[in-house]
VEXKOLMI-192908 format. One line per 4 residues: number of its first residue (from 0); for each residue x, y, z of N, C-alpha, C, O, CB. Coordinates in Angstrom, 3 decimals. Glycine has a CB too. Layout:
BEGIN
NUM) X,Y,Z,X,Y,Z,X,Y,Z,X,Y,Z,X,Y,Z | ...
This chain:
BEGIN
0) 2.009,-54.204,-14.860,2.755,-53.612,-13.777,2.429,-52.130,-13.630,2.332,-51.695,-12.482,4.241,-53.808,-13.998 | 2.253,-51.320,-14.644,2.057,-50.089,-14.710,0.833,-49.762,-14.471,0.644,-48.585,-14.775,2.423,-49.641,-15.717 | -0.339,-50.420,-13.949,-1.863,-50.270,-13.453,-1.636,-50.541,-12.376,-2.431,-49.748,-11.872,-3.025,-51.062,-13.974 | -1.010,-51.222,-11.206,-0.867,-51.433,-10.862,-0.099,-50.331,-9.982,-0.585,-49.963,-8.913,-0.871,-52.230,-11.329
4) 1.425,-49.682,-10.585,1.498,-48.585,-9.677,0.513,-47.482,-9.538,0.254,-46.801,-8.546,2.566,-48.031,-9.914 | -0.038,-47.444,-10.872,-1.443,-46.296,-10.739,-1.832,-46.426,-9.304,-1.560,-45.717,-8.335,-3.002,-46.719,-11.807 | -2.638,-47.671,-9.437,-3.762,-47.917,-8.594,-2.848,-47.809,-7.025,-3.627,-47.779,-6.072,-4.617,-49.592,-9.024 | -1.391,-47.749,-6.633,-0.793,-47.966,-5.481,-0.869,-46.306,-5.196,-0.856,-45.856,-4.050,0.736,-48.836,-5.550
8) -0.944,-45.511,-6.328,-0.649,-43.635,-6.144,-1.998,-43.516,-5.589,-2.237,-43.143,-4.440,-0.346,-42.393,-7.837 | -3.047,-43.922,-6.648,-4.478,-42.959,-6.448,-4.995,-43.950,-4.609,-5.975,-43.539,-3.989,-6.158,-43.348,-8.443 | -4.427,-44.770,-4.241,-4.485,-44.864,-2.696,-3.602,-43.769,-2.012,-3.986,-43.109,-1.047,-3.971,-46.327,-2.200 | -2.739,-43.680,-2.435,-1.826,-42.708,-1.520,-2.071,-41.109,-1.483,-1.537,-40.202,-0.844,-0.344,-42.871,-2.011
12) -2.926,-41.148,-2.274,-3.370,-39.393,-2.473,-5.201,-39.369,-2.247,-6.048,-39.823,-3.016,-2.867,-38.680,-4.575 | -5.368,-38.791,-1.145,-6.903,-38.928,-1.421,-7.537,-37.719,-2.358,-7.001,-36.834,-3.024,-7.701,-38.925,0.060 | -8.878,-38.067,-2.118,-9.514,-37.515,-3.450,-10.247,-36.402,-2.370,-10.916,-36.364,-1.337,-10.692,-38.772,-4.616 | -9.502,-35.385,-3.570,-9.866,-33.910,-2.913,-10.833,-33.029,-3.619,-11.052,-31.842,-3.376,-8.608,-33.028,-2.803
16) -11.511,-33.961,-4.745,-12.889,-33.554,-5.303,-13.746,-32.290,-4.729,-14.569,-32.533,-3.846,-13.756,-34.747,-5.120 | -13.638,-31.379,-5.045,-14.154,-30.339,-4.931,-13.834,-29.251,-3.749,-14.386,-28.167,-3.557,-15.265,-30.713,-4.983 | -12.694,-29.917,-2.963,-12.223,-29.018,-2.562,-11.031,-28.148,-2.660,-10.061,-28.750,-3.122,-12.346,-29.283,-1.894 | -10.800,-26.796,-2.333,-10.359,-25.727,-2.715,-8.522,-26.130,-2.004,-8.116,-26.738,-1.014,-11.454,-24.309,-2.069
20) -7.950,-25.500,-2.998,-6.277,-25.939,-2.653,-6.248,-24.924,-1.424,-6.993,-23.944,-1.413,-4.823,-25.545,-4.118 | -5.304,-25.217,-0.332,-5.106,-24.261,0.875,-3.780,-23.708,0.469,-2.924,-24.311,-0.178,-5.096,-24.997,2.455 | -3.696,-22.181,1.042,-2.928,-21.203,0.862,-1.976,-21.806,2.049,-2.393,-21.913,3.202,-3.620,-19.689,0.931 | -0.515,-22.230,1.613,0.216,-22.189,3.013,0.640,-20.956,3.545,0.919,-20.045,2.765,1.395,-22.951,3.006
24) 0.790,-20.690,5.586,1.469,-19.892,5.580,2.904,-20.377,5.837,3.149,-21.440,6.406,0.962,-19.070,6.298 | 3.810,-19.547,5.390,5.283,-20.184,5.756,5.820,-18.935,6.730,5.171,-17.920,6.982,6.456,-20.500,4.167 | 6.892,-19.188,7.118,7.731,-18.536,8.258,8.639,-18.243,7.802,9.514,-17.779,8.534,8.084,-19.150,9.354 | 8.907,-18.383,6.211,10.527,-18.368,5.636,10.426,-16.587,5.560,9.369,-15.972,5.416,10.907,-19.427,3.667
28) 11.527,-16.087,5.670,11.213,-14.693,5.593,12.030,-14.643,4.331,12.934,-15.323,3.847,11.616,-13.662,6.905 | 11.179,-13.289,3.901,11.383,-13.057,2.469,12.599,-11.988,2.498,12.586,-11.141,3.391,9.946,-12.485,1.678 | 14.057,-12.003,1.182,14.833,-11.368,1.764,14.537,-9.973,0.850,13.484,-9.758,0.249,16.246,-12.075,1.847 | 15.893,-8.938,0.894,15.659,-7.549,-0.045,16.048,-8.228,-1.369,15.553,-7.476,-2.208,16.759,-5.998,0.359
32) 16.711,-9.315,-2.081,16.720,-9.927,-3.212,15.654,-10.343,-3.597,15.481,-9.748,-4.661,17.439,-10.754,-3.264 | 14.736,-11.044,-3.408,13.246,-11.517,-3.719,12.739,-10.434,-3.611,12.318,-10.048,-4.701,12.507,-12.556,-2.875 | 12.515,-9.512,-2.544,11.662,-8.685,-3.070,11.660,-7.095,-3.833,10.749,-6.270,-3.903,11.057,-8.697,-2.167 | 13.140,-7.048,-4.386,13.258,-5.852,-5.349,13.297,-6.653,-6.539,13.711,-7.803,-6.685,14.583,-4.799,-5.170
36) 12.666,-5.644,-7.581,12.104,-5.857,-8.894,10.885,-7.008,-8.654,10.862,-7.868,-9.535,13.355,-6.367,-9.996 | 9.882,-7.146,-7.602,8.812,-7.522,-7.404,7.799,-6.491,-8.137,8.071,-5.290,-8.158,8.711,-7.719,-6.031 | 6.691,-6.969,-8.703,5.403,-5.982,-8.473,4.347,-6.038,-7.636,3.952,-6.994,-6.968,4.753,-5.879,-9.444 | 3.774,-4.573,-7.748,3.147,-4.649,-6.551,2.035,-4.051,-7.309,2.082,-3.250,-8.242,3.775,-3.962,-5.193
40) 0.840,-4.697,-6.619,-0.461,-4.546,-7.002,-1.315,-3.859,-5.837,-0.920,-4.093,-4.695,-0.995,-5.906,-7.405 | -2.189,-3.221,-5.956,-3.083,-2.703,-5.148,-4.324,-3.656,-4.397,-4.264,-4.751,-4.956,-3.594,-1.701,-5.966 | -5.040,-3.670,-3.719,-6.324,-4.242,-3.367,-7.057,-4.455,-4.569,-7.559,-5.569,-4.711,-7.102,-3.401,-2.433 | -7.217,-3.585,-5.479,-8.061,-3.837,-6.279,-8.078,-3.924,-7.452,-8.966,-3.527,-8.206,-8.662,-3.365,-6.140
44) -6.776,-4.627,-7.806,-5.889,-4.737,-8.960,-5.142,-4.400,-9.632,-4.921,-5.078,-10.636,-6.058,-4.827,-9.474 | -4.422,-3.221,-9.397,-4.069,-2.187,-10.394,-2.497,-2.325,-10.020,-2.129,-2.398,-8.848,-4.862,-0.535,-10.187 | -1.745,-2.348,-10.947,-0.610,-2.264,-10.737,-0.068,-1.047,-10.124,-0.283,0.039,-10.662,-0.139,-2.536,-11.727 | 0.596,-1.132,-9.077,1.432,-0.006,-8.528,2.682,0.488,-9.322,2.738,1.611,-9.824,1.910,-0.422,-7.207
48) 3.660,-0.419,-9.396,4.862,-0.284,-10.209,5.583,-1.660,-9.725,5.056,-2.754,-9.524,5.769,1.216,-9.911 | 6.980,-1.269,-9.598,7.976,-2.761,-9.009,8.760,-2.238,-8.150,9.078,-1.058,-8.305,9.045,-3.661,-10.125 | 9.235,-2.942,-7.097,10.086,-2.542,-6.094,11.358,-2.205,-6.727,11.843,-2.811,-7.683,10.227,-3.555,-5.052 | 11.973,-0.988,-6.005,13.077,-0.702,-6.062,14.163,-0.855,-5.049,15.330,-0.979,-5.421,12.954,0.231,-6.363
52) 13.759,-0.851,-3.498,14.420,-0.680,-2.596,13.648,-1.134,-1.489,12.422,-1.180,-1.594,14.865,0.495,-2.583 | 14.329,-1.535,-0.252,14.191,-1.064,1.222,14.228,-0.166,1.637,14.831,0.644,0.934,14.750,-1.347,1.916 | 13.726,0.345,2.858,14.090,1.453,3.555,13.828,1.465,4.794,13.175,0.684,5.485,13.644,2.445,3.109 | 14.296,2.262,5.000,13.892,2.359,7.220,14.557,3.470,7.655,15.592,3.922,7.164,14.716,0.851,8.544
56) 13.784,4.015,8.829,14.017,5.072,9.471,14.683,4.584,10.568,14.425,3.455,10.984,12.930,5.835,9.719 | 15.816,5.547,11.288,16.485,5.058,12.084,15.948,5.857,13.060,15.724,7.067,13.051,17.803,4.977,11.851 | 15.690,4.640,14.290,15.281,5.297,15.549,13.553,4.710,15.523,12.898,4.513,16.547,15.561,7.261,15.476 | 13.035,4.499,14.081,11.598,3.628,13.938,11.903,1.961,13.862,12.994,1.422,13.671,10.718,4.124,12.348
60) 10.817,1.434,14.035,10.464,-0.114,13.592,9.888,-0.114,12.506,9.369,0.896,12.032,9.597,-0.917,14.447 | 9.893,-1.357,11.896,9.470,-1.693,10.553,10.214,-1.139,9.363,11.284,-0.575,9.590,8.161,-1.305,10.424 | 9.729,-1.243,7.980,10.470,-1.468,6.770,9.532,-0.674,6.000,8.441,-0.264,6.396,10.738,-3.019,6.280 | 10.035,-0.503,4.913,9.365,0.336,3.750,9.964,0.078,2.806,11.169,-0.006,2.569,9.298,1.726,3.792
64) 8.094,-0.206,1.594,9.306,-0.538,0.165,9.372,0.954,-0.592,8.539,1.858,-0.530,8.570,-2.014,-1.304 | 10.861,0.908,-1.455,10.593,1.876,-2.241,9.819,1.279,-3.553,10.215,0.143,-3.813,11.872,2.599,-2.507 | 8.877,1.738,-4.385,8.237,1.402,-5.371,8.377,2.448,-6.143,8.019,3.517,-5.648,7.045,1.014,-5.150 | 8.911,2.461,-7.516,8.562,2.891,-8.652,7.256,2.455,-9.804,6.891,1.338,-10.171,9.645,2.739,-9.090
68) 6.810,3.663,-10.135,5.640,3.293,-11.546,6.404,3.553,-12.888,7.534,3.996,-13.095,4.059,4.485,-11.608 | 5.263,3.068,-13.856,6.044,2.768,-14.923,6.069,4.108,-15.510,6.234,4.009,-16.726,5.537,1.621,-15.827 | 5.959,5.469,-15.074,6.242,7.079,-15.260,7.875,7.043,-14.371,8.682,7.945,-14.595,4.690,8.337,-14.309 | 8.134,6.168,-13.604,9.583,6.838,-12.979,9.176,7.597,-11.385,9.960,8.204,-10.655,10.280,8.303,-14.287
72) 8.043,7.393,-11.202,7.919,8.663,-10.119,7.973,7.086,-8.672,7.289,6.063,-8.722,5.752,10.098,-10.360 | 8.948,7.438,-7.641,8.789,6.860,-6.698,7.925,6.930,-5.374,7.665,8.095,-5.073,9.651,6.844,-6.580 | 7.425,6.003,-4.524,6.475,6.405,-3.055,6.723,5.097,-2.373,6.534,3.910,-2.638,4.522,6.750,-3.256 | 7.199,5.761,-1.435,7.225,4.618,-0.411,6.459,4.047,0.156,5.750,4.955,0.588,7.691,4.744,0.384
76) 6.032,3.113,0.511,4.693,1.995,1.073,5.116,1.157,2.369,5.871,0.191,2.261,4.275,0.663,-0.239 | 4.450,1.685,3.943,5.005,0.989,4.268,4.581,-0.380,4.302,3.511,-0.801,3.862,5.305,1.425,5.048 | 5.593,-1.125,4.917,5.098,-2.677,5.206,4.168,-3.207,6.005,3.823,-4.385,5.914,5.952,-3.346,5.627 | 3.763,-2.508,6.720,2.212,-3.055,7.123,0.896,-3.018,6.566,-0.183,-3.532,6.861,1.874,-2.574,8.105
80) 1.488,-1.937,5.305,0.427,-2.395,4.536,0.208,-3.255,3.212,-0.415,-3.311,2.152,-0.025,-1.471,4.341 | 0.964,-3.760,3.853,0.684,-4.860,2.253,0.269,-6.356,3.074,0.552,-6.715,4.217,2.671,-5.198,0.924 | -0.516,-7.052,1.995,-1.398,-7.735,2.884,-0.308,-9.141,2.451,-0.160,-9.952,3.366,-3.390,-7.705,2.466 | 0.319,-9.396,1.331,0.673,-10.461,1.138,1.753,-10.576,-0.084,1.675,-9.784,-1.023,-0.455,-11.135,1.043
84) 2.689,-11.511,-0.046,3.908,-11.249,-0.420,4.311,-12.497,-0.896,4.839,-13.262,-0.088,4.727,-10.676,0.574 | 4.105,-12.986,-2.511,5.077,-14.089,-2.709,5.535,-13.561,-4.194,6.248,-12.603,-4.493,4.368,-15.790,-2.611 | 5.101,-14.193,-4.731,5.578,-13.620,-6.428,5.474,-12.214,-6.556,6.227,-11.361,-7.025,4.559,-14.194,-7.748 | 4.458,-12.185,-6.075,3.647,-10.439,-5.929,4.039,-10.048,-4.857,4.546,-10.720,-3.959,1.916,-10.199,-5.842
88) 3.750,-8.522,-4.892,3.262,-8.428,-3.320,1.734,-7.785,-3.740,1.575,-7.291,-4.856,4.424,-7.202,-2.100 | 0.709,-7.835,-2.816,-0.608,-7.023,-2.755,-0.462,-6.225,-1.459,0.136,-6.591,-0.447,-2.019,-7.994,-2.740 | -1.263,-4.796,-1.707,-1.244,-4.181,-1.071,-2.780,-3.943,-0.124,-3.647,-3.501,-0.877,-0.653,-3.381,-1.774 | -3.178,-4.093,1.010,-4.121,-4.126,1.647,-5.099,-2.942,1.287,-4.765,-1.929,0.673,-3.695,-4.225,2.874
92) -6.514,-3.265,1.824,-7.124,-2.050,1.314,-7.590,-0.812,1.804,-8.253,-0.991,2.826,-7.933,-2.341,0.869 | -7.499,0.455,1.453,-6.787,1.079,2.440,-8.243,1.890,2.646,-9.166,1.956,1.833,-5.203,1.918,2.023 | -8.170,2.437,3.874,-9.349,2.709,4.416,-9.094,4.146,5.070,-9.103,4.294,6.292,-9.808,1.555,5.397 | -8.794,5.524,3.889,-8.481,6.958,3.732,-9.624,7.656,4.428,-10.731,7.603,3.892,-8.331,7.418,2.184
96) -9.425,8.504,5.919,-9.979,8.899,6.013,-9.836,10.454,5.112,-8.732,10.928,4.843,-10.078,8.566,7.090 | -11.137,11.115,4.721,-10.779,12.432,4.489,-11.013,13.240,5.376,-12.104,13.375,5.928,-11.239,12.896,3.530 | -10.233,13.724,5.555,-10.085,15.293,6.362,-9.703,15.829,6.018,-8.491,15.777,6.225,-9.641,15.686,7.310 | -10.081,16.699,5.320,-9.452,18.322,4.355,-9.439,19.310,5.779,-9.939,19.369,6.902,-11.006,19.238,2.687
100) -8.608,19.943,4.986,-7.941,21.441,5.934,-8.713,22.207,5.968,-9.285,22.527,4.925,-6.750,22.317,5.483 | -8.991,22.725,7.033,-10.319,24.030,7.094,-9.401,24.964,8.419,-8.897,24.607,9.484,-12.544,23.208,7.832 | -9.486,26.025,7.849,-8.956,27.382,8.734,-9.528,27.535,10.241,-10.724,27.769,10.415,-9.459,28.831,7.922 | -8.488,27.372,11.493,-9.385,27.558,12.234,-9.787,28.755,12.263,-9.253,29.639,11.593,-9.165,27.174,13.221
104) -10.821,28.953,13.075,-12.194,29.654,13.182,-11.759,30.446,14.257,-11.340,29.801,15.219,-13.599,28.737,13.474 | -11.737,32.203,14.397,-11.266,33.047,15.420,-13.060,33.204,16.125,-14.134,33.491,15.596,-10.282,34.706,14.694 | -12.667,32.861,17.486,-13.430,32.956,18.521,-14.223,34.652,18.642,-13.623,35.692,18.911,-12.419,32.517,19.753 | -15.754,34.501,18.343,-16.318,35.419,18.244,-16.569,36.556,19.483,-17.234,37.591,19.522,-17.231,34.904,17.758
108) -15.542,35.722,20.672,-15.259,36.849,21.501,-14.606,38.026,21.618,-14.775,38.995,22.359,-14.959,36.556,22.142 | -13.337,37.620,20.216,-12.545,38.219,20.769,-12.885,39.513,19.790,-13.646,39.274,18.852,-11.151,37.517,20.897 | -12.322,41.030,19.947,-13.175,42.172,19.171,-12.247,42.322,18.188,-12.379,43.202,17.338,-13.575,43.648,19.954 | -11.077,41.369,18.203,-10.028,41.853,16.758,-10.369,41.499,15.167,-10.788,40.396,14.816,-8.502,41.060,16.918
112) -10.187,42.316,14.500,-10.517,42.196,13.055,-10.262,41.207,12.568,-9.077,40.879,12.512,-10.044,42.970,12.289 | -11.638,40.054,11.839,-11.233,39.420,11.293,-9.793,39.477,10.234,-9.591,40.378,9.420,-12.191,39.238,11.011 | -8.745,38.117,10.505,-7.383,38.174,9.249,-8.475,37.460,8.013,-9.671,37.177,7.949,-5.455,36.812,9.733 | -7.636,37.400,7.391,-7.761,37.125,5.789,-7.632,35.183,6.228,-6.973,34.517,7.026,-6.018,38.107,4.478
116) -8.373,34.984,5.480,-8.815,33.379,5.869,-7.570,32.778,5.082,-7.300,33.210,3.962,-10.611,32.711,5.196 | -6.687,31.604,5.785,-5.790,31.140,4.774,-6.579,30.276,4.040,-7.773,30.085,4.272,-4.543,30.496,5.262 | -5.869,29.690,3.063,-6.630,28.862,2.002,-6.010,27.760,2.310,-4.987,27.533,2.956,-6.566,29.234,0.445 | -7.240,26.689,1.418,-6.507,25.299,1.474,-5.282,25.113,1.099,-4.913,26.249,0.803,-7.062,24.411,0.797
120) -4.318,24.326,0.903,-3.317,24.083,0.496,-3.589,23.316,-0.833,-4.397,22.424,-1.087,-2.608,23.519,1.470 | -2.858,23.812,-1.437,-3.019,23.514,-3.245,-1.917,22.448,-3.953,-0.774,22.400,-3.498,-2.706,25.149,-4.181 | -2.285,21.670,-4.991,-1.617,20.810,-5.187,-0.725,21.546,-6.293,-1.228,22.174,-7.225,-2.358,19.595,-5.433 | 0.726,21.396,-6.084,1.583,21.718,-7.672,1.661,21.475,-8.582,2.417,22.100,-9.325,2.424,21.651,-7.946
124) 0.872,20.363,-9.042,1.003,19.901,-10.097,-0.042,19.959,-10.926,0.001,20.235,-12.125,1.383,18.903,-9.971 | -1.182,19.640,-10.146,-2.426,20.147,-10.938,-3.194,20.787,-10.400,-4.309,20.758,-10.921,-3.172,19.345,-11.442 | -3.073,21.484,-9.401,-3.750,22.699,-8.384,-4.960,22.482,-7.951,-5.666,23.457,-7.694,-3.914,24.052,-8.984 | -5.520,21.002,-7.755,-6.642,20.850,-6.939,-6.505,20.777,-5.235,-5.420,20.416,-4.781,-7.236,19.625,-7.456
128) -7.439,21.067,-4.448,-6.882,21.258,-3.226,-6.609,19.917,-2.668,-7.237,18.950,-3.100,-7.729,22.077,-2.367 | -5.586,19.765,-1.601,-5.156,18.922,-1.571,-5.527,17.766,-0.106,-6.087,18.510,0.699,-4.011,19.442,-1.873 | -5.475,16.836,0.304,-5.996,16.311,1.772,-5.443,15.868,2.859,-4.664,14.918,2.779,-6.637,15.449,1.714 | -5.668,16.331,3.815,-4.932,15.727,4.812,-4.653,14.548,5.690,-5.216,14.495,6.784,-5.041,16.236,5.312
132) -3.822,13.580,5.309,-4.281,11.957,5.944,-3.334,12.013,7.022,-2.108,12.077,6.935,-4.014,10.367,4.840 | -4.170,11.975,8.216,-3.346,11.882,9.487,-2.978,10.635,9.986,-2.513,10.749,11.120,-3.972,12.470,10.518 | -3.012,9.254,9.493,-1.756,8.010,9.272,-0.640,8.134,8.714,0.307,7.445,9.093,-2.067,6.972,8.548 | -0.503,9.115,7.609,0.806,9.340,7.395,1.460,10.606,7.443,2.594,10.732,6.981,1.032,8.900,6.366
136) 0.662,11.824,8.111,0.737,12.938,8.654,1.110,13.703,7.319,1.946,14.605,7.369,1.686,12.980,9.893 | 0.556,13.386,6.237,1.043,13.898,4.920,0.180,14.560,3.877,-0.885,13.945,3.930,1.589,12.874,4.292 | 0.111,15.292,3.157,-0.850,16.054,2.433,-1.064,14.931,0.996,-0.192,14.200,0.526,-0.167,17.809,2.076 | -2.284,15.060,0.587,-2.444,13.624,-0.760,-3.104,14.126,-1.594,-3.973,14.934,-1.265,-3.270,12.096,-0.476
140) -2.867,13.769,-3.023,-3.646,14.899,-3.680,-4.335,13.422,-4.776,-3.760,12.769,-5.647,-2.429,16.573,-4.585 | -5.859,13.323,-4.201,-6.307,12.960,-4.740,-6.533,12.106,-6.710,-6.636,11.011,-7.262,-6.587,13.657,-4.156 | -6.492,13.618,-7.021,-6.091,13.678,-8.502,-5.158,13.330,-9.249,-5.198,13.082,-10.454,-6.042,14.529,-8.825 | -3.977,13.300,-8.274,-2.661,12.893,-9.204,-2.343,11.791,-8.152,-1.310,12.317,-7.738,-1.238,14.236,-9.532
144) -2.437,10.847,-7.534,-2.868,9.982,-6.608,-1.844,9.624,-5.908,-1.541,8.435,-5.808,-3.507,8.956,-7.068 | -0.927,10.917,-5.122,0.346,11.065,-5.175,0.225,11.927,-3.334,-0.647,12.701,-2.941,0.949,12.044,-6.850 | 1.349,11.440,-2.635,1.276,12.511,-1.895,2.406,13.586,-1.894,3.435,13.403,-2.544,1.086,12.052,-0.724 | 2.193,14.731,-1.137,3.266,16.332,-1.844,3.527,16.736,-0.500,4.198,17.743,-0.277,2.315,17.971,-2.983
């Protein structure tokens, strides 16, 4: 009897020999319980830290997680950039333009004395100069991989 139900299963399931399991997408939306104390990983593996919070600006669309690392230091991420969200979340890969700060340039028409050139803007913490990413209209300091 028991070969018999075998043989009634391995009809009912075909044979998926060498092919790759499919990722479902679902529609269930994920709530702020599932996803605080999540971790969050980067594009390219690296642990970020674990969620701490939601957030949102009032008067904007969309969501933001708060994320802590395992130093304590928090950064918010928003939600469009993370590429995918179940156990984990992953974070998409991010495509930084650099544009560092450069002084504008006084027009060699005019006959007034050159001012004193301002300087880049410097990081506090470890005083390398710092960059300007105009997606999040925010200064980033490379080195401590943090923005200030």
């Amino acid at each position: 009897m028991l070969s018999k139900q075998r043989k009634n299963f391995k009809q009912q399931i075909p044979n998926q020999k060498g092919s790759e399991p499919k990722m479902e997408k679902t529609d269930k939306p994920l709530t702020r319980d599932a996803l605080v104390s999540m971790q969050v990983i980067d594009a390219k593996g690296v642990i970020v830290g674990k969620v701490k919070d939601l957030a949102f600006s009032v008067g904007k669309t969309g969501i933001a997680l708060t994320v802590e690392n395992e130093d304590g230091k928090t950064q918010t991420i928003p939600w469009e950039d993370v590429q995918a969200a179940a156990d984990f979340i992953i974070l998409k890969p991010q495509t930084v333009q650099q544009n560092t700060y450069q002084p504008q340039q006084q027009s060699a028409q005019t006959g007034a004395q050159p001012q004193a050139q301002s300087t880049q803007p410097l990081c506090q913490t470890c005083g390398r100069p710092l960059t300007w990413i105009p997606q999040y209209q925010r200064w980033y300091c490379y080195n401590d991989k943090k923005y200030v």
